[in-house]
PyMOL Python script that loads the backbone (N, CA, C, O; Angstrom):
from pymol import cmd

cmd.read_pdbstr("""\
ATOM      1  N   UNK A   1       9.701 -19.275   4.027  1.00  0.00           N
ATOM      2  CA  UNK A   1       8.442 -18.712   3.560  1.00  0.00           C
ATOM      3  C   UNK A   1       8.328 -17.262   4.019  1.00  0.00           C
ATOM      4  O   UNK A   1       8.777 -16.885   5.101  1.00  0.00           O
ATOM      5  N   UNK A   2       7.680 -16.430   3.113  1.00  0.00           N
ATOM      6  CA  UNK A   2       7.622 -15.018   3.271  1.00  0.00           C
ATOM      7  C   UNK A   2       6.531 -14.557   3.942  1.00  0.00           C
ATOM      8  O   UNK A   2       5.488 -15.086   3.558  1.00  0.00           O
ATOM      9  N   UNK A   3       6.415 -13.786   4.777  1.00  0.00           N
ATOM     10  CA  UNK A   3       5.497 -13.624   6.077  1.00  0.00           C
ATOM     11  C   UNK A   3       4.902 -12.223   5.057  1.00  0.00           C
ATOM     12  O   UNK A   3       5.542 -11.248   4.663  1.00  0.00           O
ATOM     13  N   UNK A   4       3.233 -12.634   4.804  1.00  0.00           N
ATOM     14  CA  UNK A   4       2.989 -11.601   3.864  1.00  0.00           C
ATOM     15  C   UNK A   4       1.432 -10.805   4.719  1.00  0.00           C
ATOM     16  O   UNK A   4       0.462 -10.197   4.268  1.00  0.00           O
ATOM     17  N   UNK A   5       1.828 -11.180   6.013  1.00  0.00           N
ATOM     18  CA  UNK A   5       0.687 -10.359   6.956  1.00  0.00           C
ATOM     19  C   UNK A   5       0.251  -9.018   7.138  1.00  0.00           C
ATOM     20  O   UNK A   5      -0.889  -8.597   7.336  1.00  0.00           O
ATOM     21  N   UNK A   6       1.245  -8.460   7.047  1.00  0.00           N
ATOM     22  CA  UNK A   6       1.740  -6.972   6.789  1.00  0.00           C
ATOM     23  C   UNK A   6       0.715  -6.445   5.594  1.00  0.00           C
ATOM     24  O   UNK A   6       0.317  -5.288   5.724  1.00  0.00           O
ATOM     25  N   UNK A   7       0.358  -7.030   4.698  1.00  0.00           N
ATOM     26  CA  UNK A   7      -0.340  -6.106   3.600  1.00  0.00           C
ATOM     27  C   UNK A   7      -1.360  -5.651   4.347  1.00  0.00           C
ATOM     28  O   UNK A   7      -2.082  -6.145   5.213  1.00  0.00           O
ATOM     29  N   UNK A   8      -1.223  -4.165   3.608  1.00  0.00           N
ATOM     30  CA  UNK A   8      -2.368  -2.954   4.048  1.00  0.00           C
ATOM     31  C   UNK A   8      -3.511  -2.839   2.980  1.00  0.00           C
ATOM     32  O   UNK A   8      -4.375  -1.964   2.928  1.00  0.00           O
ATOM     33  N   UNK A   9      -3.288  -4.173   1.932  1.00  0.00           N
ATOM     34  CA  UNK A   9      -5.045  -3.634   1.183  1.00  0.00           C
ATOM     35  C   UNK A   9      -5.609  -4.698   1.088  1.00  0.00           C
ATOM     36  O   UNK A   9      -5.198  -5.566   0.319  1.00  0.00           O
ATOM     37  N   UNK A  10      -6.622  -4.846   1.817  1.00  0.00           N
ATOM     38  CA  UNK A  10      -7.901  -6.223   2.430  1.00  0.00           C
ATOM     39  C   UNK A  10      -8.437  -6.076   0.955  1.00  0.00           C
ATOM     40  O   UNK A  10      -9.202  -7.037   0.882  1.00  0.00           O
ATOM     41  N   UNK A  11      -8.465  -5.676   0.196  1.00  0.00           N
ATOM     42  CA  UNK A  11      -9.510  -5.466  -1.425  1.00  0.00           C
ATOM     43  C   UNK A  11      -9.299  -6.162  -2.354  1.00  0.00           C
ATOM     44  O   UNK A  11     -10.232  -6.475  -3.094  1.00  0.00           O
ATOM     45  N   UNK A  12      -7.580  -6.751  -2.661  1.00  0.00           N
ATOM     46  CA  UNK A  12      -6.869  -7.343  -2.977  1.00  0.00           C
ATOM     47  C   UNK A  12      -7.000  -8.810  -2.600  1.00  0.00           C
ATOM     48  O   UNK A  12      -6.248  -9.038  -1.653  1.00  0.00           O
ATOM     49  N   UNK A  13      -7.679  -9.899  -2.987  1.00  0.00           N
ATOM     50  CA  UNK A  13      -7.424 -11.320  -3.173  1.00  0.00           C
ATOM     51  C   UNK A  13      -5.657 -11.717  -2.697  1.00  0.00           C
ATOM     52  O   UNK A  13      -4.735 -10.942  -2.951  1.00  0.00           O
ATOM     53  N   UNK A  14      -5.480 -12.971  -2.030  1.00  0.00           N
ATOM     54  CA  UNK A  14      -3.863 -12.874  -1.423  1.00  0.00           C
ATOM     55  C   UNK A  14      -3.351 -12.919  -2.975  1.00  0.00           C
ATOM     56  O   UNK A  14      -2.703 -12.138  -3.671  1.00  0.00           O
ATOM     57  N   UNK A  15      -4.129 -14.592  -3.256  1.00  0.00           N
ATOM     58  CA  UNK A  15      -3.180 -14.494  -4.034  1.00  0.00           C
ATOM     59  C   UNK A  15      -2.670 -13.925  -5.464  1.00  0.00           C
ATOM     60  O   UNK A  15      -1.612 -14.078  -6.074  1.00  0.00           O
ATOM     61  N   UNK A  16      -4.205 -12.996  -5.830  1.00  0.00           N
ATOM     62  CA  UNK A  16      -3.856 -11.612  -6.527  1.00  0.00           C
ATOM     63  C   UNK A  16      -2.867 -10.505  -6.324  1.00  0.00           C
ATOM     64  O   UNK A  16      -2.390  -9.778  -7.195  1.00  0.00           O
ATOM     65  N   UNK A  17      -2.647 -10.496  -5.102  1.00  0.00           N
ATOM     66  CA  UNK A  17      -1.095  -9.453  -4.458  1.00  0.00           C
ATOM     67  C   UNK A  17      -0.071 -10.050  -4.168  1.00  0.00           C
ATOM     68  O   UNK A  17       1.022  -9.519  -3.972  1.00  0.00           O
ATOM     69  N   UNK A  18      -0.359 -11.387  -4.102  1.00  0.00           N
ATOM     70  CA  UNK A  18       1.698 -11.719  -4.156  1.00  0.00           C
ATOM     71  C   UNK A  18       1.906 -12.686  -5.031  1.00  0.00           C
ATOM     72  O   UNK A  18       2.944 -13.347  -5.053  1.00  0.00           O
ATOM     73  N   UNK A  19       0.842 -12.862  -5.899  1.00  0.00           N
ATOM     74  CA  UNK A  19       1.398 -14.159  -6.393  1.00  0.00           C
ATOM     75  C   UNK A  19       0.742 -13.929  -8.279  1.00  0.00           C
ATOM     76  O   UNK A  19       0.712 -14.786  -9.163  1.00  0.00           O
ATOM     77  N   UNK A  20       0.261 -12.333  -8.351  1.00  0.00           N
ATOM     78  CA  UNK A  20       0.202 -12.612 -10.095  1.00  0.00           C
ATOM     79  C   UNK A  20       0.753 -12.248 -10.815  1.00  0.00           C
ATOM     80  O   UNK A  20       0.552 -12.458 -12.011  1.00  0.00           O
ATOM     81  N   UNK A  21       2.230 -11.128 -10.037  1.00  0.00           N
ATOM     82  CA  UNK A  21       3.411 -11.123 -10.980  1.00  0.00           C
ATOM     83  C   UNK A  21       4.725 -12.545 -10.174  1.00  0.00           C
ATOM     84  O   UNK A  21       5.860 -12.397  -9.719  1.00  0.00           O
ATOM     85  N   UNK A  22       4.004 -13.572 -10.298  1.00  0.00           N
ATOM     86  CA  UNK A  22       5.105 -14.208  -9.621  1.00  0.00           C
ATOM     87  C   UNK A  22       6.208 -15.070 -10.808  1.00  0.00           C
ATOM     88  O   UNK A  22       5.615 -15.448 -11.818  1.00  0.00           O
ATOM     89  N   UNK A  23       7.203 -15.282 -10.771  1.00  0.00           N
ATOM     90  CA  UNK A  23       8.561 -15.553 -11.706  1.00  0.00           C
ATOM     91  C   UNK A  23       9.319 -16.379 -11.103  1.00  0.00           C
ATOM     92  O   UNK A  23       9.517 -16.016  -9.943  1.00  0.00           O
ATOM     93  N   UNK A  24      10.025 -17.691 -11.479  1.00  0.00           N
ATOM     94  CA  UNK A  24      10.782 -18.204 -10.998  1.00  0.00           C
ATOM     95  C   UNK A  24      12.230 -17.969 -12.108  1.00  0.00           C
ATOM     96  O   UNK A  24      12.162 -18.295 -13.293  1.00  0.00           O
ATOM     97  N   UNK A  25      13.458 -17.377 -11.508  1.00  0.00           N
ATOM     98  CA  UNK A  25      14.523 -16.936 -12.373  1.00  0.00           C
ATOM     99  C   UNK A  25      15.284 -18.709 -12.774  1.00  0.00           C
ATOM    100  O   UNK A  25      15.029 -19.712 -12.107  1.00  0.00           O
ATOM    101  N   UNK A  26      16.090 -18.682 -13.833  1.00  0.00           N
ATOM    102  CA  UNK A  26      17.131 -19.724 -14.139  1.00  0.00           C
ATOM    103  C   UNK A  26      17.374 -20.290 -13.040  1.00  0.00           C
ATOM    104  O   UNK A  26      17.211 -21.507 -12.947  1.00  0.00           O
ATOM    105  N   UNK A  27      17.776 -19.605 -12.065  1.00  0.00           N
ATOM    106  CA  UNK A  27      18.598 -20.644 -10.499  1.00  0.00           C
ATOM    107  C   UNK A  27      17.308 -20.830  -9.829  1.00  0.00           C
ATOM    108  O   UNK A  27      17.448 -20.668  -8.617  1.00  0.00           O
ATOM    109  N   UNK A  28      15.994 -21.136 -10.195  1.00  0.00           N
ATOM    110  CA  UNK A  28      15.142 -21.854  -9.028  1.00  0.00           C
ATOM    111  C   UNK A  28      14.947 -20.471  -8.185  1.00  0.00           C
ATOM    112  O   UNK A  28      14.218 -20.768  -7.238  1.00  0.00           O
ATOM    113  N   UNK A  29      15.265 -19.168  -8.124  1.00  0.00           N
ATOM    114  CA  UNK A  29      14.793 -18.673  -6.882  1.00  0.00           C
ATOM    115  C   UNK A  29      13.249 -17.986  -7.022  1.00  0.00           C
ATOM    116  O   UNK A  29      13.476 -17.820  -8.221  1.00  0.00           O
ATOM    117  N   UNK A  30      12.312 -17.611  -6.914  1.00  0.00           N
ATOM    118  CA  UNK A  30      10.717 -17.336  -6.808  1.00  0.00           C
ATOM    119  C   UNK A  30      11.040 -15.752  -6.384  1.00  0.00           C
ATOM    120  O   UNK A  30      11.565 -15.456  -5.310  1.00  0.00           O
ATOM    121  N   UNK A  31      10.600 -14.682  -7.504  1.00  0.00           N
ATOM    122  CA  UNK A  31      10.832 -13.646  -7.487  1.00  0.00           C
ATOM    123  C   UNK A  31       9.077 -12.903  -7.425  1.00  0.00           C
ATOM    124  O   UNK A  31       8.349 -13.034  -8.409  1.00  0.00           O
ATOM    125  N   UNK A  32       8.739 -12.389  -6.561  1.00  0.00           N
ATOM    126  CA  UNK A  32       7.805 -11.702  -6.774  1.00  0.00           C
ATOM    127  C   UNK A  32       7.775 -10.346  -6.622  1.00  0.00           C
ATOM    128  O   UNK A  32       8.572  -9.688  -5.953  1.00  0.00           O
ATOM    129  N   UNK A  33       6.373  -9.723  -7.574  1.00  0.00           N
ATOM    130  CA  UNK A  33       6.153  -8.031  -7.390  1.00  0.00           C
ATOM    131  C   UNK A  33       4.556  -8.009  -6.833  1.00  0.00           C
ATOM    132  O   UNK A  33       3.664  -8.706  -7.316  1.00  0.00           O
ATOM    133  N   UNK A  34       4.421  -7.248  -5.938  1.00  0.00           N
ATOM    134  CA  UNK A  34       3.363  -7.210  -5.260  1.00  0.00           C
ATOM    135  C   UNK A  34       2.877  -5.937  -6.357  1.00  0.00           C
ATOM    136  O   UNK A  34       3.566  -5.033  -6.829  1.00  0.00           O
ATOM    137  N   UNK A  35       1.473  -6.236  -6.550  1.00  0.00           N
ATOM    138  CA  UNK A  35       0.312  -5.502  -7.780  1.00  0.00           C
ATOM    139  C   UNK A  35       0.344  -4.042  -7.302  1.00  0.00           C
ATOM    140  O   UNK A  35       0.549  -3.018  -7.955  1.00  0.00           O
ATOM    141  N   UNK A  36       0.013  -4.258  -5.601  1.00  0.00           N
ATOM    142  CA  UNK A  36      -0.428  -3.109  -5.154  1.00  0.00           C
ATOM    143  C   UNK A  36       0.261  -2.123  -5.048  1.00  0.00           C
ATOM    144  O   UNK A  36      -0.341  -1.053  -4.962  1.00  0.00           O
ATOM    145  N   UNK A  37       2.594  -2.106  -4.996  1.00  0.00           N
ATOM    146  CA  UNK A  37       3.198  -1.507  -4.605  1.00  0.00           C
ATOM    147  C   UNK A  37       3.570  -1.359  -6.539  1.00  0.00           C
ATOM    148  O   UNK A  37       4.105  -0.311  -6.899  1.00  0.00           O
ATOM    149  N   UNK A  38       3.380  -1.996  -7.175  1.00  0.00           N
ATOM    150  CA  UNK A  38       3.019  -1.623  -8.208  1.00  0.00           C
ATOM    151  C   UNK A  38       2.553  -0.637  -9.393  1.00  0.00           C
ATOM    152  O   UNK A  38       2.977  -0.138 -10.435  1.00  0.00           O
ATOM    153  N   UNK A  39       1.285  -0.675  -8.483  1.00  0.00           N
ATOM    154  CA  UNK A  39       0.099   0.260  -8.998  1.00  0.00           C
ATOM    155  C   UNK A  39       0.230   1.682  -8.589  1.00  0.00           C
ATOM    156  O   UNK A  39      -0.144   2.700  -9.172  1.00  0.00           O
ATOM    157  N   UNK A  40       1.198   1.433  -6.805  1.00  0.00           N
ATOM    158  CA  UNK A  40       1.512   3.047  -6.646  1.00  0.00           C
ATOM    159  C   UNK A  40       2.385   3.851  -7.414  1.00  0.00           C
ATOM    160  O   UNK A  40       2.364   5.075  -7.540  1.00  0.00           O
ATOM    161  N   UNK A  41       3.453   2.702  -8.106  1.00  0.00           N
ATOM    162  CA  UNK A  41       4.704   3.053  -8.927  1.00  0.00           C
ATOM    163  C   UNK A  41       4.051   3.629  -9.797  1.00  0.00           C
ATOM    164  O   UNK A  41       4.344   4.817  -9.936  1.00  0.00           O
ATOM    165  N   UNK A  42       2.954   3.077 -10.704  1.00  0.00           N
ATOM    166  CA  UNK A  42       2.327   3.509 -11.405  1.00  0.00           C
ATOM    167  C   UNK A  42       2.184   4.215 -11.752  1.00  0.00           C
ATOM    168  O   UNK A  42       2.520   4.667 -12.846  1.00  0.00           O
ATOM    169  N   UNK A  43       1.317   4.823 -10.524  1.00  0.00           N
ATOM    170  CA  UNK A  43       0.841   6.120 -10.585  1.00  0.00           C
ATOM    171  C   UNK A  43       1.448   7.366 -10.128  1.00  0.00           C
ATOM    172  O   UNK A  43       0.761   8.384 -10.205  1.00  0.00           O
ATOM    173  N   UNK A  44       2.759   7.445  -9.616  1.00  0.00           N
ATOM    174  CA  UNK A  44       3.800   8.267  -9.765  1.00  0.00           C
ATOM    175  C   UNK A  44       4.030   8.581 -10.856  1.00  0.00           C
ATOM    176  O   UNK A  44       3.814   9.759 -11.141  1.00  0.00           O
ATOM    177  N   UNK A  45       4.509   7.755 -11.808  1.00  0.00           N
ATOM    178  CA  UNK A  45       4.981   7.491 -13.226  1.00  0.00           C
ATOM    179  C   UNK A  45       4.037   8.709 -13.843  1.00  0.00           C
ATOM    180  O   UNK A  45       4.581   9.582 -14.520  1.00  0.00           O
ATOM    181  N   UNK A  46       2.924   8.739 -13.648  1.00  0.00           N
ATOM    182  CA  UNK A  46       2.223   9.022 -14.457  1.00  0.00           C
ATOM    183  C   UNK A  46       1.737  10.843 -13.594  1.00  0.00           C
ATOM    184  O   UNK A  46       0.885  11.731 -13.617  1.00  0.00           O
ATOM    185  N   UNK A  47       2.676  10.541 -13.118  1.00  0.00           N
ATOM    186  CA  UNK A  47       1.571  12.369 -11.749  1.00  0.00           C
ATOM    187  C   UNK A  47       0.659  12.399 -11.276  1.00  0.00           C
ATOM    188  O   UNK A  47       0.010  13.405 -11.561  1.00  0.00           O
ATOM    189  N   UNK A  48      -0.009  11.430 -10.305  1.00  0.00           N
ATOM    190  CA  UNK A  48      -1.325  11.251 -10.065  1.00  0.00           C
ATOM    191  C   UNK A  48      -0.346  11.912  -8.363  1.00  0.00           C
ATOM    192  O   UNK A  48       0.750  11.556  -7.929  1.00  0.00           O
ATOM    193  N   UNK A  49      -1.279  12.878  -7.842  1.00  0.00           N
ATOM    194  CA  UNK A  49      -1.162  13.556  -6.522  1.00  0.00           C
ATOM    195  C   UNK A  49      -1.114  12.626  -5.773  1.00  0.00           C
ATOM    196  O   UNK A  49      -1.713  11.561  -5.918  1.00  0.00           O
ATOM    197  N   UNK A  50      -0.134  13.040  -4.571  1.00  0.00           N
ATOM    198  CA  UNK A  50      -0.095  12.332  -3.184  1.00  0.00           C
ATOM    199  C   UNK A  50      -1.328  12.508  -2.209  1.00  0.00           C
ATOM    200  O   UNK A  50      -2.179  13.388  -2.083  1.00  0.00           O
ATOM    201  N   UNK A  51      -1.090  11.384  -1.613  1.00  0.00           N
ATOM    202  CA  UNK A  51      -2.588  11.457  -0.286  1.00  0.00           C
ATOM    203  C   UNK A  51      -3.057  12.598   0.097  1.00  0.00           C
ATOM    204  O   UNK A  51      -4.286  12.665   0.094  1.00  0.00           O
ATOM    205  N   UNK A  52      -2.287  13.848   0.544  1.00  0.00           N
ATOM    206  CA  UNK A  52      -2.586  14.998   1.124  1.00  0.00           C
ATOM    207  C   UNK A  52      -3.450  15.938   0.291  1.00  0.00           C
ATOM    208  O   UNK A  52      -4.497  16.429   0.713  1.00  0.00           O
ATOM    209  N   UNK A  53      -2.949  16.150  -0.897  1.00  0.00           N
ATOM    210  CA  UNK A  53      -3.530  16.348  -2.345  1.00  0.00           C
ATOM    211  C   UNK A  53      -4.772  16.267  -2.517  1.00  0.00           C
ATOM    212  O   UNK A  53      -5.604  17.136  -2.779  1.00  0.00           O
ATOM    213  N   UNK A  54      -4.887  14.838  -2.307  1.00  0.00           N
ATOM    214  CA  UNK A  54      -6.404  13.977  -2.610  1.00  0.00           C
ATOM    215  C   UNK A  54      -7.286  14.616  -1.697  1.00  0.00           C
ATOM    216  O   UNK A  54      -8.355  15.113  -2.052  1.00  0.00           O
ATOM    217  N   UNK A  55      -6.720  14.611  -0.139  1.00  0.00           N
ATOM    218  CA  UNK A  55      -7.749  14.680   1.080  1.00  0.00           C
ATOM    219  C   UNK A  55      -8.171  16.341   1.021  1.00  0.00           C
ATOM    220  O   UNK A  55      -9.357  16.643   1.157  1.00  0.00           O
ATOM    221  N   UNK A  56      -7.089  17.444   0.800  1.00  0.00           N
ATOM    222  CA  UNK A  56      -7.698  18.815   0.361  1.00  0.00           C
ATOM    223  C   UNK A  56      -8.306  19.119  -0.853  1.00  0.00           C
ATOM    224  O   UNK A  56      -8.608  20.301  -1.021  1.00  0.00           O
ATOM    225  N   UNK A  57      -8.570  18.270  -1.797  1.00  0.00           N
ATOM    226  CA  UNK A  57      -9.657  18.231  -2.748  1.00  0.00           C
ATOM    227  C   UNK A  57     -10.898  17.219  -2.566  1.00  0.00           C
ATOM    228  O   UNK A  57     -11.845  17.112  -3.345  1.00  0.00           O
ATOM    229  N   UNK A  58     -10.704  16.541  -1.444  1.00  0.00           N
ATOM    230  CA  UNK A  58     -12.067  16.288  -0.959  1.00  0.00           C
ATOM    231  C   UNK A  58     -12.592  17.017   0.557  1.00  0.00           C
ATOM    232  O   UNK A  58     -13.426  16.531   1.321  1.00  0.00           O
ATOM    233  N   UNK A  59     -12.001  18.047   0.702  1.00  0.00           N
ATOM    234  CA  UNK A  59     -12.004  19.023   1.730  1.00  0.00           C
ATOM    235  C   UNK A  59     -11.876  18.339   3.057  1.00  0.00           C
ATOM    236  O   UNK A  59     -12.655  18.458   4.003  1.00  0.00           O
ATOM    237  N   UNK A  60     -10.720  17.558   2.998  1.00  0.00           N
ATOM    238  CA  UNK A  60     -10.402  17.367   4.367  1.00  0.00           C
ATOM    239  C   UNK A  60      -9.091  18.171   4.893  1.00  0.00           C
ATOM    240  O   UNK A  60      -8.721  18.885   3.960  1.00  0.00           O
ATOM    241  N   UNK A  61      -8.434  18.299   5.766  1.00  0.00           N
ATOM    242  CA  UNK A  61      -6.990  19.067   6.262  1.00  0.00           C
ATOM    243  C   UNK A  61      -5.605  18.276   5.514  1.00  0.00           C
ATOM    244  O   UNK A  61      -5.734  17.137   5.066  1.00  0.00           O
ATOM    245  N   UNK A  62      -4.834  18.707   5.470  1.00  0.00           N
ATOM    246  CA  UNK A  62      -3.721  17.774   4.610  1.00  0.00           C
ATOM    247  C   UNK A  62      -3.388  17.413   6.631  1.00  0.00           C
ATOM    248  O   UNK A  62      -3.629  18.285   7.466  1.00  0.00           O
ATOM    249  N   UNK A  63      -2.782  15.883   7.053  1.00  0.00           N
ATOM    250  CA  UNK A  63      -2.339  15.453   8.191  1.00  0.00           C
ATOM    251  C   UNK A  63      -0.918  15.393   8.032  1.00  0.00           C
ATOM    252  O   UNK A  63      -0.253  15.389   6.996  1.00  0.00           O
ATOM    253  N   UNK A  64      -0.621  15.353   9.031  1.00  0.00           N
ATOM    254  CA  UNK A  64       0.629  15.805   9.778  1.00  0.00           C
ATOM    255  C   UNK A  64       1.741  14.520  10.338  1.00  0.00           C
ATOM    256  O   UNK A  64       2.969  14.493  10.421  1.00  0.00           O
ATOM    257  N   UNK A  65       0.454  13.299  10.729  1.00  0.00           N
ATOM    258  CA  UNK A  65       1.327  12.349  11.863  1.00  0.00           C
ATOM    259  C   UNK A  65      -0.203  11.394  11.665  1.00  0.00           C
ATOM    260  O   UNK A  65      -1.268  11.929  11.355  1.00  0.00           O
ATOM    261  N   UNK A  66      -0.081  10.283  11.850  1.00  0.00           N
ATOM    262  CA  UNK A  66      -0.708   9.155  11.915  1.00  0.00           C
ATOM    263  C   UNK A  66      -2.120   9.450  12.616  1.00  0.00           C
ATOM    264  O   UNK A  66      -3.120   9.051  12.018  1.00  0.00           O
ATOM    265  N   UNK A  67      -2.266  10.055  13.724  1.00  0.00           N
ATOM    266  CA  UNK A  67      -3.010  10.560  14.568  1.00  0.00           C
ATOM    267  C   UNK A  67      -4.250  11.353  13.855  1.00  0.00           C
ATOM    268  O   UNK A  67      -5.443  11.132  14.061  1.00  0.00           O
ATOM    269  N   UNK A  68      -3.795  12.153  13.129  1.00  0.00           N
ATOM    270  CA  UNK A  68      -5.070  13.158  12.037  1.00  0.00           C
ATOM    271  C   UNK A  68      -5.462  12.397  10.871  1.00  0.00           C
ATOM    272  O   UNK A  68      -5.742  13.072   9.881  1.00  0.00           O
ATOM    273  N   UNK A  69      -5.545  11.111  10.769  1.00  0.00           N
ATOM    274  CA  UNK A  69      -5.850   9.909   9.808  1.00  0.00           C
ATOM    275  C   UNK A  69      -7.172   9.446  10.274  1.00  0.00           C
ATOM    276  O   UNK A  69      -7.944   8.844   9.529  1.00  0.00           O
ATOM    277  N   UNK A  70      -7.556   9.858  12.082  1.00  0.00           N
ATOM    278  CA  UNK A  70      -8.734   9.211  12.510  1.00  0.00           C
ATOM    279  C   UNK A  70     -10.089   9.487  12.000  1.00  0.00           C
ATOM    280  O   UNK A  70     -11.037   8.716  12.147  1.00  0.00           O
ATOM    281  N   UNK A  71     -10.160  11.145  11.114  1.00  0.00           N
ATOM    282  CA  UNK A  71     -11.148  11.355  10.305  1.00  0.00           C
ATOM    283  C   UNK A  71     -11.784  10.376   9.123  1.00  0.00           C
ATOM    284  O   UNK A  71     -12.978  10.340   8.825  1.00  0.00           O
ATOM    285  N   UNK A  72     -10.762   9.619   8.536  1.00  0.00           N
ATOM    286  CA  UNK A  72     -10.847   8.900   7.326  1.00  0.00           C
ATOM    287  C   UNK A  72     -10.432   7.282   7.210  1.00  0.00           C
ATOM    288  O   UNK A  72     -10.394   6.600   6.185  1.00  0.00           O
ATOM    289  N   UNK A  73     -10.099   6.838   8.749  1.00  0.00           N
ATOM    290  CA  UNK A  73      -9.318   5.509   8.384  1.00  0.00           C
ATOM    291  C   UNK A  73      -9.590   4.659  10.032  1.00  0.00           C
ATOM    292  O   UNK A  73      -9.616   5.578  10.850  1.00  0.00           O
ATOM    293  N   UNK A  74      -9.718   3.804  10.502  1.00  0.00           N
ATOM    294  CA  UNK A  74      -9.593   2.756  11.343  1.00  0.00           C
ATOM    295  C   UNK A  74      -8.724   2.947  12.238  1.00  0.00           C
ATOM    296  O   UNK A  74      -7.517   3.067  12.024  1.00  0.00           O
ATOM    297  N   UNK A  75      -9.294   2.991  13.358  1.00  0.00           N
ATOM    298  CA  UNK A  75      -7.844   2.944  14.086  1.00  0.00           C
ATOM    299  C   UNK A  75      -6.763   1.875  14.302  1.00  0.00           C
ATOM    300  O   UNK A  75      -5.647   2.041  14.796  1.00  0.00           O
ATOM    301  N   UNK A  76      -7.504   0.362  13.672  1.00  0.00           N
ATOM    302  CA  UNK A  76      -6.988  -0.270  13.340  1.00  0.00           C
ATOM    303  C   UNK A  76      -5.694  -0.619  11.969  1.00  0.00           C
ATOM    304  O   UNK A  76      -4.621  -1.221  11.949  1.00  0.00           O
ATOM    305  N   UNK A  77      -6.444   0.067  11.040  1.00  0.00           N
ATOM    306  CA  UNK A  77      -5.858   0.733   9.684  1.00  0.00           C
ATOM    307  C   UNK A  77      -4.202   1.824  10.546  1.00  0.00           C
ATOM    308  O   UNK A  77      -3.023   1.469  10.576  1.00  0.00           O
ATOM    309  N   UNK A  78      -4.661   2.768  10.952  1.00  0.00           N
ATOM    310  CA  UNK A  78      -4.097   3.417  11.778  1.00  0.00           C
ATOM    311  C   UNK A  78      -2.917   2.749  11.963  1.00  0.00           C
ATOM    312  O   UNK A  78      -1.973   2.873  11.183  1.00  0.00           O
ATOM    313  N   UNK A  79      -2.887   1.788  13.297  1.00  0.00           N
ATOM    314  CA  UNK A  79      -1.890   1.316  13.727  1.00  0.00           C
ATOM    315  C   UNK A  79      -1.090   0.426  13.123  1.00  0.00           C
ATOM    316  O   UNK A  79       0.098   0.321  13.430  1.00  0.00           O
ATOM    317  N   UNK A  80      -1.624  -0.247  12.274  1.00  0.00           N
ATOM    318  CA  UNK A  80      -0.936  -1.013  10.932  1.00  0.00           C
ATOM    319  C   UNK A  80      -0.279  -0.313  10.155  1.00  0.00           C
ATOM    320  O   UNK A  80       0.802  -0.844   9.896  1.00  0.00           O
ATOM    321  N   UNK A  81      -0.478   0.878   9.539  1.00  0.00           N
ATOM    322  CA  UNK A  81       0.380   1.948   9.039  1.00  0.00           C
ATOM    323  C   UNK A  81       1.878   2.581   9.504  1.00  0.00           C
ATOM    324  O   UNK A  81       2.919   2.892   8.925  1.00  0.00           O
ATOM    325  N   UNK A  82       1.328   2.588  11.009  1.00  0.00           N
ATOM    326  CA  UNK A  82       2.537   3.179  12.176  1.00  0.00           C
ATOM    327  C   UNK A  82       3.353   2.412  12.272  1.00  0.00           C
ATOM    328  O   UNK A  82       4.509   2.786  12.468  1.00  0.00           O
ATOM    329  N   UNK A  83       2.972   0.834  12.146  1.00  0.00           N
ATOM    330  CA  UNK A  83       4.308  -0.437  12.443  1.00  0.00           C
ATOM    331  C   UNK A  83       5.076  -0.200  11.250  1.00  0.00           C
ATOM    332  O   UNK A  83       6.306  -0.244  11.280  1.00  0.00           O
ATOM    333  N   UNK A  84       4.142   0.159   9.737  1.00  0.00           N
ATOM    334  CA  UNK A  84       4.982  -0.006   8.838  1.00  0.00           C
ATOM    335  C   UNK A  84       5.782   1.283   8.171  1.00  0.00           C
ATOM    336  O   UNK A  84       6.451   1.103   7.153  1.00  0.00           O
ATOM    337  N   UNK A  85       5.709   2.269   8.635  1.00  0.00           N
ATOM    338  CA  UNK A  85       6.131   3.646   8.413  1.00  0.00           C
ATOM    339  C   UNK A  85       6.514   4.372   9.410  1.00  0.00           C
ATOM    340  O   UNK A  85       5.504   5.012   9.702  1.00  0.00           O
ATOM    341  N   UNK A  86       7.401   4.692  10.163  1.00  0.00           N
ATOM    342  CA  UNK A  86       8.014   4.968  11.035  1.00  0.00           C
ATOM    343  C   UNK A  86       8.159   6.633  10.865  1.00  0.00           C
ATOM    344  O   UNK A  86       8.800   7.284  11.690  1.00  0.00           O
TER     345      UNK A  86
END
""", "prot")
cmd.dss("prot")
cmd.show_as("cartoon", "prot")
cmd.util.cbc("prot")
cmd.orient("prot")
């Protein structure tokens, strides 16, 4: 079983994020696409600006390191980010 603790968006229903592109292939194996990593593909695809982008058009500083995130995010949020982005 796939340890799906790690997700960073509480907004998202579980089993709306791992389980509504879910597929089982010919050999029985259970293939899933998570919505949310998805939706970022998405929106690459399409040129929608990166985080830094966003935060100097809502007049915040573009950040540097996990640490200058405390203006806008949890420090809990925070440290969940840091385990998963190195």
């Amino acid at each position: 079983m796939l340890d799906y603790s790690f997700a960073g968006d509480g907004s998202y229903a579980q089993q709306i994020h791992h389980r509504l592109f879910e597929t089982t292939t010919p050999q029985g194996q259970i293939r899933r696409n998570d919505v949310v990593s998805m939706n970022i593909c998405r929106g690459r695809e399409h040129g929608i600006a990166d985080y830094n982008s966003y935060r100097e058009f809502c007049g915040f500083p573009r950040v540097n390191n996990f640490d200058q995130l405390s203006d806008t995010m949890t420090i809990e949020s925070i440290e969940k980010m840091r385990s998963l982005y190195r």
